[in-house]
C-alpha positions in Angstrom: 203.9 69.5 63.6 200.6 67.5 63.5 200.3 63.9 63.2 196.7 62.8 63.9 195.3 59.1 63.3 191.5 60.4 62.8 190.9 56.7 63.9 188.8 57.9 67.0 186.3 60.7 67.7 188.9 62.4 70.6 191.1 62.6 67.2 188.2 64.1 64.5 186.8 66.8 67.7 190.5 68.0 67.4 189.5 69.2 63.2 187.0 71.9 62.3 184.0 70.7 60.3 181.8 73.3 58.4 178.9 73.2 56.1 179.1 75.8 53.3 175.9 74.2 51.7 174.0 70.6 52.2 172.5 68.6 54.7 175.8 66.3 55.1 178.9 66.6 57.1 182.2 65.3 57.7 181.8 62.6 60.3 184.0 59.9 62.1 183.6 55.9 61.1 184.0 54.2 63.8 183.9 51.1 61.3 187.0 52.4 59.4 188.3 54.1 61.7 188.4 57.6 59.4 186.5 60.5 58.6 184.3 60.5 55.6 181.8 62.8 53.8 180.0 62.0 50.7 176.3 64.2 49.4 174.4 61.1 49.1 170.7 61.3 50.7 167.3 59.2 50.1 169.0 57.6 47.4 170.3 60.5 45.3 173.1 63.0 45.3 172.3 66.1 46.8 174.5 69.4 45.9 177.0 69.8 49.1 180.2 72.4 49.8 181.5 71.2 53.4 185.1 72.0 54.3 187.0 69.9 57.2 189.9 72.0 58.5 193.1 71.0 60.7 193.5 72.5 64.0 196.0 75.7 63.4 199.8 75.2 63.5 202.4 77.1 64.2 204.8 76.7 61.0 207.2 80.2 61.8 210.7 79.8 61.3 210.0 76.2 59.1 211.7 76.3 55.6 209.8 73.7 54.3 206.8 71.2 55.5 204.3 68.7 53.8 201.3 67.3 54.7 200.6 63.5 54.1 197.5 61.5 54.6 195.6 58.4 53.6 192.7 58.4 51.5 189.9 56.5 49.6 187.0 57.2 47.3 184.4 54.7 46.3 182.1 53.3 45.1 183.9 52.3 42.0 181.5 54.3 39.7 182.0 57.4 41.3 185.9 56.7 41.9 187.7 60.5 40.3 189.6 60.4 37.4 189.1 62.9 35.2 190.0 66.5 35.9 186.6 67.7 36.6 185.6 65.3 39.1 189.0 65.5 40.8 188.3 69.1 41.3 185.9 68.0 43.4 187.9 66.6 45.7 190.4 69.2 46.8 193.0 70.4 49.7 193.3 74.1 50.6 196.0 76.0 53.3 195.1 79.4 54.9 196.7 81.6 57.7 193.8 83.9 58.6 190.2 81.3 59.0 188.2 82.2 61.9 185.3 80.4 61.7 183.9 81.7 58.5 185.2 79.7 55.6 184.2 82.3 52.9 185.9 84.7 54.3 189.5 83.3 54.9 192.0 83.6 51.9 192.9 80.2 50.6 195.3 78.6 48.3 194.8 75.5 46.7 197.2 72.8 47.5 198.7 70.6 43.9 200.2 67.4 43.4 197.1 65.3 45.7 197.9 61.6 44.7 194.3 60.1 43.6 194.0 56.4 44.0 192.0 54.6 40.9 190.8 52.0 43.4 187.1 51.7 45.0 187.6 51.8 48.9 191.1 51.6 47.9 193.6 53.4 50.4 196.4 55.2 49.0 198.7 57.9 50.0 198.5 61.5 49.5 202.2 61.5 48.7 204.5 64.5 49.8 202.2 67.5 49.4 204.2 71.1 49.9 202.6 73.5 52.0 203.8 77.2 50.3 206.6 79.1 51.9 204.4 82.3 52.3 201.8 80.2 54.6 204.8 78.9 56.9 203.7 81.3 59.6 201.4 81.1 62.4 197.7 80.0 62.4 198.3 77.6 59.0 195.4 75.6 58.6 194.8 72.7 56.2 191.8 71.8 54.7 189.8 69.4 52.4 187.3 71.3 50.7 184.5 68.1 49.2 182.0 69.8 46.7 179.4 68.0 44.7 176.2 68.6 42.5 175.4 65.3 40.5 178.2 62.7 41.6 179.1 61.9 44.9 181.8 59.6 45.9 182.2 59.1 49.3 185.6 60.7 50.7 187.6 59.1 53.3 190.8 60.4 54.8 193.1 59.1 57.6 196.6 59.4 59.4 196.6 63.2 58.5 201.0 64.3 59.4 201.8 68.3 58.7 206.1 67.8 58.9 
């Protein structure tokens, strides 16, 4: 259903980046080929919300479909592993967002694979999307809040299946 690389900037135009609160975004690296967002600024962590959203998918008719992706958090010190800062860090589906994040209903997405790695890549493992958002207009998003610890986020090779 969606299989992007988010290796290129034709690739990350294709997602939906919005700024609930903070000066930083979700951006391509062209270095790593990926997206990234982290609330680091003038050497401190600033407080961000910033969502990054797939384009929307038709999932009607489907009896079942994941989503799968690559990901990496660093640096080390800032690496989640507790509950709290993994919550953070989380993935989100919806069926009605129209521009206005706050206003869409979302449901969290369980079961996100975590890597304990700085810069460390890992997979997402086999993530299922619920059966009452296999309809039209499903949207995927990872939702990156932070107030006193940033990591940075990075995420690539986003499949919906």
């Amino acid at each position: 259903v969606l299989n992007e690389t988010l290796g290129n900037q034709a690739s990350f135009d294709k997602f939906t980046a919005v700024s609930v609160s903070g000066d930083q975004v979700w951006t391509f690296d062209a270095q790593y080929s990926c997206v990234k967002m982290n609330g680091y600024a003038n050497g401190a962590t600033v407080a961000n919300e910033d969502w990054f959203i797939t384009p929307a998918m038709d999932l009607s008719g489907k009896t079942a479909a994941t989503l799968t992706f690559n990901h990496a958090f660093g640096p080390a010190a800032q690496v989640p592993t507790t509950e709290a800062t993994k919550a953070q860090y989380t993935i989100w589906v919806s069926n009605d967002f129209d521009k206005d994040v706050k206003a869409a209903t979302w449901t969290e997405l369980k079961g996100m694979v975590y890597g304990t790695t700085a810069w460390g890549w890992v997979s997402s493992g086999d993530i299922a999307i619920p059966a009452e958002n296999l309809k039209a207009n499903c949207r995927i998003a990872w939702k990156y809040v932070c107030e006193d610890v940033s990591a940075t986020w990075e995420i690539k090779e986003v499949i919906v299946k």
